[in-house]
C-alpha positions as CSV (number, residue, x, y, z in Angstrom):
1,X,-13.3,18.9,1.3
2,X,-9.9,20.6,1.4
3,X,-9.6,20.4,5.2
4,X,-10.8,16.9,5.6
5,X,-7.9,16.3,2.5
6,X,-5.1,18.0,4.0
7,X,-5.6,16.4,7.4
8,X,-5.5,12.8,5.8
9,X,-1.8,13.8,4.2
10,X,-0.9,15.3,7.9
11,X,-2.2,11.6,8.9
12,X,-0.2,9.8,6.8
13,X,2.8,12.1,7.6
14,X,2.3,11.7,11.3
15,X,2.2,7.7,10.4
16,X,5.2,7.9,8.3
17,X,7.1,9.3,11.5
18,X,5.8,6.5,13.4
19,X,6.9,3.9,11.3
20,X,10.5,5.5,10.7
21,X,10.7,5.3,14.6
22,X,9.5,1.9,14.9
23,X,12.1,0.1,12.2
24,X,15.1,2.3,13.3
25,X,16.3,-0.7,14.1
26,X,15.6,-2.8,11.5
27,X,18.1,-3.3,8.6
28,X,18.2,-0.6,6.1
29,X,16.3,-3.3,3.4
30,X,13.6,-2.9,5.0
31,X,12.9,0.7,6.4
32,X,10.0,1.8,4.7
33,X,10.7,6.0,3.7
34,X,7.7,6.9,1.8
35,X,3.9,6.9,2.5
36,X,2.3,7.7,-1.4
37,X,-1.3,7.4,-0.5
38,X,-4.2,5.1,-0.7
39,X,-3.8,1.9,-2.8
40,X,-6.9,2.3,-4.4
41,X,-6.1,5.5,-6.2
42,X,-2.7,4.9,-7.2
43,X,-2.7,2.4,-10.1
44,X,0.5,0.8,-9.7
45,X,2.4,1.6,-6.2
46,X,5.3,-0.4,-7.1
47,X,5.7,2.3,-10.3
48,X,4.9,5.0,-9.0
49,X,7.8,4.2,-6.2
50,X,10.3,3.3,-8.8
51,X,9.5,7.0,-11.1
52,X,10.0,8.6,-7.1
53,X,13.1,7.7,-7.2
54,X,13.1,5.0,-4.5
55,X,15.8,2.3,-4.4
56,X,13.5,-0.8,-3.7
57,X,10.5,-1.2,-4.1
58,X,6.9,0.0,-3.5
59,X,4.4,-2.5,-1.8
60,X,0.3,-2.0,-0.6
61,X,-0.2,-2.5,2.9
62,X,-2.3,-2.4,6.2
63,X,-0.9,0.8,8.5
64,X,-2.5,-1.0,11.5
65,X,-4.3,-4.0,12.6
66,X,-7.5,-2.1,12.6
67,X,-7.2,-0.9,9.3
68,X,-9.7,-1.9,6.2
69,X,-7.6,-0.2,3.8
70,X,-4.6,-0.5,1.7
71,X,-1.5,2.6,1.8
72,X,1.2,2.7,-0.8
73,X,4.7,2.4,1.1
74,X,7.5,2.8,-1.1
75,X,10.9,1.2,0.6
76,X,14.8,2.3,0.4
């Protein structure tokens, strides 16, 4: 359970790389800087963004077209 649990954070933090790449050049509004998790354990993304000390604000969305599920991106 731990392995299968570290290697879906080192997902995320390979996706997080990804998506910093892709919006480099995008205006700063709308660079997305932190991957929280899954949606559907975090009760409140757009909180739990704010208390992290982010300047914008948190939002759930699709990583990919292919995804079924929802990631917390927190924005700067």
């Amino acid at each position: 359970m731990a392995s299968s649990f570290k290697c879906f954070f080192l997902m995320f933090f390979c996706l997080f790389a990804l998506l910093n790449s892709v919006l480099e050049g995008e205006s700063s509004s709308r660079r997305i800087i932190g991957v929280v998790g899954p949606c559907a354990q975090i009760k409140d993304c757009n909180k739990r963004c704010i208390e992290s000390q982010f300047t914008m604000r948190g939002l759930c969305m699709k990583l990919s077209l292919e995804s079924t599920k929802l990631t917390c991106l927190c924005k700067a």
